[in-house]
C-alpha positions in Angstrom: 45.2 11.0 -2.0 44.7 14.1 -3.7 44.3 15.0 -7.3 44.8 18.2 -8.5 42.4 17.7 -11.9 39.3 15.6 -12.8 38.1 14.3 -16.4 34.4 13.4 -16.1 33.0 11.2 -18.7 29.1 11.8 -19.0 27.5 15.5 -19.3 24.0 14.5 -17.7 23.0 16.4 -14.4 24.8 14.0 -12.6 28.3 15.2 -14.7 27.6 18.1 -14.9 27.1 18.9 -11.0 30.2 16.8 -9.9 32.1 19.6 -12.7 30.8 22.6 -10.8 31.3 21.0 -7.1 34.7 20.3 -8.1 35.4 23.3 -10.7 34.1 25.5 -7.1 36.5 23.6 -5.2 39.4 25.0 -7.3 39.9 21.7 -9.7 40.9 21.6 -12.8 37.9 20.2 -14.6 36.9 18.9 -18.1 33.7 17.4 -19.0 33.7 14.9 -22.4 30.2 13.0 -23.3 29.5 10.8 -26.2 26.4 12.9 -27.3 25.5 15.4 -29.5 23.9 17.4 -26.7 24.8 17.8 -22.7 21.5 16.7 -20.5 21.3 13.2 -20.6 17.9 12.4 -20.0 17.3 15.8 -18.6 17.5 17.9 -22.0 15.7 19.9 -24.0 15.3 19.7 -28.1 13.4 21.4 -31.2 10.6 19.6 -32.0 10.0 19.7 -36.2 6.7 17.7 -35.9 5.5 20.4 -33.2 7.5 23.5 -34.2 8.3 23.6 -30.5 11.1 23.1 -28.1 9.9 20.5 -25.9 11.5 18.3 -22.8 12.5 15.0 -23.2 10.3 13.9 -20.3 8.5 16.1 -17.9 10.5 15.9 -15.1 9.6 17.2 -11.9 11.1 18.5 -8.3 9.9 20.0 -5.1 10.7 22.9 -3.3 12.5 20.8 -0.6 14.9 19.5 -2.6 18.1 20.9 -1.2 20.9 19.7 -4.2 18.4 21.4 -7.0 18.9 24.7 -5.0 22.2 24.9 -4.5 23.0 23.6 -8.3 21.0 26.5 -9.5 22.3 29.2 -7.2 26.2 28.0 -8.1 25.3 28.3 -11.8 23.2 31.4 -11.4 20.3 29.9 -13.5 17.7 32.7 -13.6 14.7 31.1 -15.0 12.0 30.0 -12.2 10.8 26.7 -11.7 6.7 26.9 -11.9 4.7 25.8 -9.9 1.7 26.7 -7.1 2.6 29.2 -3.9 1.6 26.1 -2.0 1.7 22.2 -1.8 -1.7 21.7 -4.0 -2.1 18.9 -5.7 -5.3 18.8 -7.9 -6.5 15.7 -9.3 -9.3 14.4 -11.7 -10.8 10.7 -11.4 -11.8 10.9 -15.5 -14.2 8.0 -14.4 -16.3 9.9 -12.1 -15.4 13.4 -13.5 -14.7 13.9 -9.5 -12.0 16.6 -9.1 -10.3 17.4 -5.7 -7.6 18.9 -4.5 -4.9 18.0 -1.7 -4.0 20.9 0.3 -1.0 20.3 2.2 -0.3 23.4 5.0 3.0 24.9 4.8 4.2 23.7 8.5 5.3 20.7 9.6 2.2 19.8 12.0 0.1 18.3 9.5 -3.3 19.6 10.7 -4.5 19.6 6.5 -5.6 16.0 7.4 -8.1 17.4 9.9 -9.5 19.7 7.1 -12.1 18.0 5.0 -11.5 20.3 2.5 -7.8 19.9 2.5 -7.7 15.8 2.3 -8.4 13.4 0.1 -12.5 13.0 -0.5 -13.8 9.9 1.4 -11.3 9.8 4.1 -10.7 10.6 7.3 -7.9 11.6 9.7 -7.2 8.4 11.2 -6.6 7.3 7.7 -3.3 8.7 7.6 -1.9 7.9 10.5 -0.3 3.9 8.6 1.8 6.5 6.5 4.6 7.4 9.3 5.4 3.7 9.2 6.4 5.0 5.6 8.8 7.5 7.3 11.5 4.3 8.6 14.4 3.4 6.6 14.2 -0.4 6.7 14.0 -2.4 3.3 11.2 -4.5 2.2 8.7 -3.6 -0.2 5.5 -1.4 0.3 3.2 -3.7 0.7 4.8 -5.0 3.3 5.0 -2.4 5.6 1.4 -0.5 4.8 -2.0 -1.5 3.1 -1.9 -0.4 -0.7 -6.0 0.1 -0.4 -8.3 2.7 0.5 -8.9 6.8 -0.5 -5.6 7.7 0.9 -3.8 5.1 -1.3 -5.5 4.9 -4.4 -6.4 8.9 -4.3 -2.9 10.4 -3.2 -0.4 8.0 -2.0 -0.2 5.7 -5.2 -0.4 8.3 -8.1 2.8 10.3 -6.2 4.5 7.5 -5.6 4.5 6.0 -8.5 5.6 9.5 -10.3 8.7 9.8 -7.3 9.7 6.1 -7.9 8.7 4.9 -11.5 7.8 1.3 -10.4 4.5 0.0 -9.0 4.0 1.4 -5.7 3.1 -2.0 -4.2 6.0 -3.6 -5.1 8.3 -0.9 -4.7 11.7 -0.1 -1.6 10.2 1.7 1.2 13.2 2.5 2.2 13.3 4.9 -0.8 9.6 5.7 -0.3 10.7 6.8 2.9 13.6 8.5 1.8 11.9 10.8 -0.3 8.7 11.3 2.1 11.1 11.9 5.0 12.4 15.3 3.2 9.2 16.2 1.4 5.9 16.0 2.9 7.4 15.0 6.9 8.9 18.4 6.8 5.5 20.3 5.6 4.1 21.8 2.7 7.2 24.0 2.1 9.5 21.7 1.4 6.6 19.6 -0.8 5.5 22.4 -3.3 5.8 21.2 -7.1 8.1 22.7 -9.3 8.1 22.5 -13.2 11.3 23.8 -15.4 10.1 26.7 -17.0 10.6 27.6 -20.1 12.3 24.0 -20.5 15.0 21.6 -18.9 17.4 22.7 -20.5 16.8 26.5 -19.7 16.9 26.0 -15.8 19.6 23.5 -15.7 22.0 22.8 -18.7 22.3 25.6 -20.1 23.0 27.9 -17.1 25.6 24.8 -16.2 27.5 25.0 -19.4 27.5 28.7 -19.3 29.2 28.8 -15.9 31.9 26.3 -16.5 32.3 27.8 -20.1 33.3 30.6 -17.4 35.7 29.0 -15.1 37.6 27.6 -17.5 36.2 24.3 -18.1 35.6 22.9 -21.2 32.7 20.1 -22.1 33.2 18.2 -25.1 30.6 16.6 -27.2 30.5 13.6 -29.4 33.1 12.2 -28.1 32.2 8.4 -26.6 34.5 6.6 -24.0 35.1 2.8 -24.8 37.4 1.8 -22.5 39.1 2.1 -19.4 42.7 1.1 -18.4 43.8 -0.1 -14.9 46.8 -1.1 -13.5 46.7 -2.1 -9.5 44.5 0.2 -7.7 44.8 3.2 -10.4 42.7 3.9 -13.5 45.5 4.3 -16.1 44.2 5.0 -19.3 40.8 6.4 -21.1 40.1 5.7 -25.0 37.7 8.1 -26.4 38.1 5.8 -29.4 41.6 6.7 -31.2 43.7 4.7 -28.5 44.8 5.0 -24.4 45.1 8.0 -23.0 47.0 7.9 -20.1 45.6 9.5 -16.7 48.6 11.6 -15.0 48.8 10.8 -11.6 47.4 13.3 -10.1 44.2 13.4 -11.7 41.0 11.4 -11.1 38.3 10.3 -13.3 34.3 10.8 -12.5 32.3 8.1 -14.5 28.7 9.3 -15.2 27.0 7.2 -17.1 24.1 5.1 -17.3 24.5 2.2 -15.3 24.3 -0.2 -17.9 27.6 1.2 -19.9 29.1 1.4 -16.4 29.3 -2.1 -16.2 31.0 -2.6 -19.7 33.4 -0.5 -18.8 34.2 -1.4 -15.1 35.0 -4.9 -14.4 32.8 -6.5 -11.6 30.5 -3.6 -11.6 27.5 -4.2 -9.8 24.5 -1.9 -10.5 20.8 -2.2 -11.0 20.3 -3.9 -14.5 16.5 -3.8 -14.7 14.4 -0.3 -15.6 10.8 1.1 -16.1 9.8 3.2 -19.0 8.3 6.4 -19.0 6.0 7.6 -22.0 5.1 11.3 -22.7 3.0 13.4 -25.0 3.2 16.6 -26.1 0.2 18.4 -27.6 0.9 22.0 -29.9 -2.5 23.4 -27.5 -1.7 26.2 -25.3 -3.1 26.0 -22.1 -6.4 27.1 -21.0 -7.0 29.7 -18.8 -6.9 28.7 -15.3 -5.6 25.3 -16.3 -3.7 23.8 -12.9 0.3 23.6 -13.7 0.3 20.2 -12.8 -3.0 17.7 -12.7 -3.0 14.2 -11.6 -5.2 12.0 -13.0 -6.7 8.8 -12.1 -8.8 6.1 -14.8 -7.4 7.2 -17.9 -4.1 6.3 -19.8 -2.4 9.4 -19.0 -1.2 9.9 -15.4 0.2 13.7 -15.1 -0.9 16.5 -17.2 1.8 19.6 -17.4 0.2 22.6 -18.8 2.8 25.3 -20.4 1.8 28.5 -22.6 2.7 26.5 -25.5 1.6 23.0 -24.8 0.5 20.5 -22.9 2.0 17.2 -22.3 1.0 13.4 -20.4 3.9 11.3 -18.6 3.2 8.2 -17.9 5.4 6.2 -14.9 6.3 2.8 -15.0 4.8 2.6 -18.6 6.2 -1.2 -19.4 2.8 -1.5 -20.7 2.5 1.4 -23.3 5.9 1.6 -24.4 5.4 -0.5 -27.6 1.6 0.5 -28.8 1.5 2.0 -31.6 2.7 6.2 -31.2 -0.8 7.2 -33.3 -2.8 5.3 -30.8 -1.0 6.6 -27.8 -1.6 10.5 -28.9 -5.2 9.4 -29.2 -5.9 8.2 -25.7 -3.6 11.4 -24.3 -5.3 13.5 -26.1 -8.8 12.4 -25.0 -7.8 12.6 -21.1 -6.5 16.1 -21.6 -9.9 16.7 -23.2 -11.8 15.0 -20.5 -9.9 16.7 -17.9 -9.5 20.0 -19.1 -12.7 20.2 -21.2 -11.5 21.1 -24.1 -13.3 20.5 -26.8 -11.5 20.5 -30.0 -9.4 17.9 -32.4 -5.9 16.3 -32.0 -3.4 18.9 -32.8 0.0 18.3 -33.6 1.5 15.5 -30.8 4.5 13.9 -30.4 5.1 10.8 -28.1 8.5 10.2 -26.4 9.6 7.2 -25.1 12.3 6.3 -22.7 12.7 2.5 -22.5 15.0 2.4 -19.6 14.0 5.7 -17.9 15.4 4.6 -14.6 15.8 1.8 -12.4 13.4 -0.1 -10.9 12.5 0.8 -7.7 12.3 -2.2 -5.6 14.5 -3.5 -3.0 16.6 -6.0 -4.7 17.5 -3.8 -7.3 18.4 -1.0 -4.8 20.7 -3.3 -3.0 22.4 -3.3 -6.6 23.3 0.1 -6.3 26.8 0.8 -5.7 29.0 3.6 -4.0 30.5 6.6 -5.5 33.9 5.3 -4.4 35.3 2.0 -6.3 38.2 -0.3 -5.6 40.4 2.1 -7.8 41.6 5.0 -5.8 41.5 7.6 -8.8 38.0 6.7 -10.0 34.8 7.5 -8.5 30.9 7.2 -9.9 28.5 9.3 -10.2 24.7 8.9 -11.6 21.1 8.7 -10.0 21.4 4.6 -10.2 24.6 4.9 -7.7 23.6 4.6 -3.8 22.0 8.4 -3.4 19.4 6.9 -0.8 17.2 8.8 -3.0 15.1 6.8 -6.3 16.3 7.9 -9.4 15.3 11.8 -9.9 16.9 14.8 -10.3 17.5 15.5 -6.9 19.3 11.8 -7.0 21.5 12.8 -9.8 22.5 16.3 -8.1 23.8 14.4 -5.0 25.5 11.5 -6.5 27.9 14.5 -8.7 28.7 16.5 -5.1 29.1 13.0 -3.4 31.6 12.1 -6.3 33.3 15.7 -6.1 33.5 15.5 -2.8 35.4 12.4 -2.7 38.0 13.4 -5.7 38.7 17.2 -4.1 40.1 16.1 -1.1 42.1 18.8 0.7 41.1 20.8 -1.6 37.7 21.4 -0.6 36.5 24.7 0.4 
């Protein structure tokens, strides 16, 4: 079957990349989303209470992910991504005031873990040699297939982990662990660099994206909610935005990208992963200091990242089940004294703000992975799209790239390029 236009419900990056993919391969294309803003969870917005244009979460990729580089190259989005030359990855135990940093070399022999320097302090070669079990794709949890203890684990393995998968290392798919590993750190330090959306989100991916389809033609609309979907056989028939059906022609296909949970309401028999993990930021009005690391992991405190921008510096906190409801005047408080700690600063609270994102993603183990379901559905006109659909990736951006050029990819047809 092939359709000669596509209406895409949902203008996150998952939307929003299956619109170019299929916009490039000469479909007509419209994009309609229920918000006041495109992004999703990826977005940028003014911040009153800081006077500053902040992320919704800090969100970050590596320079090996292959679906962030080619989104940005279609779209022509000029702003860099930030981040270190190479694959350092400095960290602070705020118990110990230890500070180290793990130097991964830019090949794919991984002779860093024969540099004292370059590892993890307190370990030693051999040490590293459990992770390629890590590298197979069979499911089960982490625990299962290597120990969670040790330098290695508690000084490098766990803290990234937990930041690629938002759940509990331990209990988390190595299947995904591997996934990500396999195309990251198994291919060398140039394909595992950290890199930070600079200025903001919204500056090195939305905006660039609504600009080029503003461009080609292809309109997004805004505030504009679907409710429900019509079927009839194995055809979609019918979308209502909310002032009745409107009927799908035949030759055009629908692209659902939505969260998962609104998925389900609106696809009978849906299955998809139904329980999440928070995440929790903070975002401090206190530029940088000079020689301030982009990115520093930290270990003993409440905060688990620390970004550092010109403007600001903001905490993300993975898996944060656990913080999500404490009071918001109490959470700037412990942020605030990491970053302090970390950074030695020494100087009071400035203005904060503390977002929270109750159902950031899905949870990362291997039953709710198995929940994940195809881009393609039993209706031959309607196809998925979203980092909780089966990427083979956990939910990040990368994840959310793929699953709109896997979802283009199936509505173009003969008419890709």
């Amino acid at each position: 079957m092939s359709f000669s236009g596509v209406t895409i419900a949902g203008a996150g990056l998952a939307g929003l990349a299956a619109a170019v993919a299929a916009r490039e391969a000469g479909l007509a294309v419209r994009v309609v989303d229920g918000a006041a803003q495109a992004g999703g969870r990826c977005r940028s917005y003014h911040d009153p209470q800081l006077g500053l244009t902040i992320d919704n979460g800090n969100h970050l990729v590596l320079s090996g992910n292959t679906a962030v580089t080619r989104f940005r190259a279609t779209i022509a989005a000029t702003p860099p991504l930030a981040g270190p030359d190479h694959a350092d990855f400095a960290f602070c135990d705020l118990a110990t005031n230890e500070r180290w940093t793990v130097r991964i070399n830019d090949g794919p022999v991984p002779w860093w873990v024969m540099a004292k320097r370059r590892r993890v302090p307190g370990s030693r070669a051999r040490d590293y040699l459990p992770l390629a079990r890590l590298l197979g794709d069979r499911e089960e949890r982490i625990d299962a297939r290597i120990a969670t203890d040790g330098p290695v684990w508690a000084r490098l393995l766990e803290p990234v982990l937990l930041a690629a998968l938002n759940t509990a290392p331990a209990e988390s798919s190595a299947k995904l662990a591997g996934a990500v590993l396999r195309e990251t750190i198994a291919k060398g330090g140039k394909a595992m660099r950290p890199r930070i959306a600079e200025p903001n989100l919204s500056a090195a991916f939305i905006n660039p994206a609504l600009a080029w389809l503003a461009g080609h033609a292809s309109p997004v609309t805004l505030g504009r909610r679907l409710r429900a979907i019509g079927f009839e056989g194995d055809r979609a028939t019918s979308l209502d935005w909310g002032d009745g059906p409107e009927q799908i022609a035949d030759d055009e296909a629908v692209i659902l990208a939505v969260p998962a949970w609104t998925a389900t309401v609106l696809i009978p028999g849906l299955q998809a992963p139904d329980e999440h993990r928070a995440i929790v930021n903070g975002h401090f009005a206190f530029p940088a200091p000079t020689g301030a690391p982009a990115m520093l992991g930290l270990l003993g405190g409440t905060a688990e990242w620390v970004f550092a921008f010109h403007d600001r510096l903001s905490v993300t906190v993975s898996a944060a089940d656990h913080l999500v409801d404490r009071d918001r005047e109490t959470l700037a408080q412990a942020f605030w004294a990491d970053i302090c700690a970390a950074l030695k600063i020494d100087a009071p609270m400035p203005r904060w703000q503390i977002v929270k994102e109750k159902r950031a993603t899905f949870a990362a183990t291997p039953e709710q992975n198995a929940k994940r379901p195809p881009a393609r559905t039993r209706w031959r006109n309607l196809f998925l799209a979203g980092d909780w659909t089966d990427t083979g990736l956990p939910s990040t951006i990368e994840g959310a790239l793929r699953s709109g050029e896997t979802a283009a990819h199936l509505v173009r047809g003969d008419h890709a390029r």
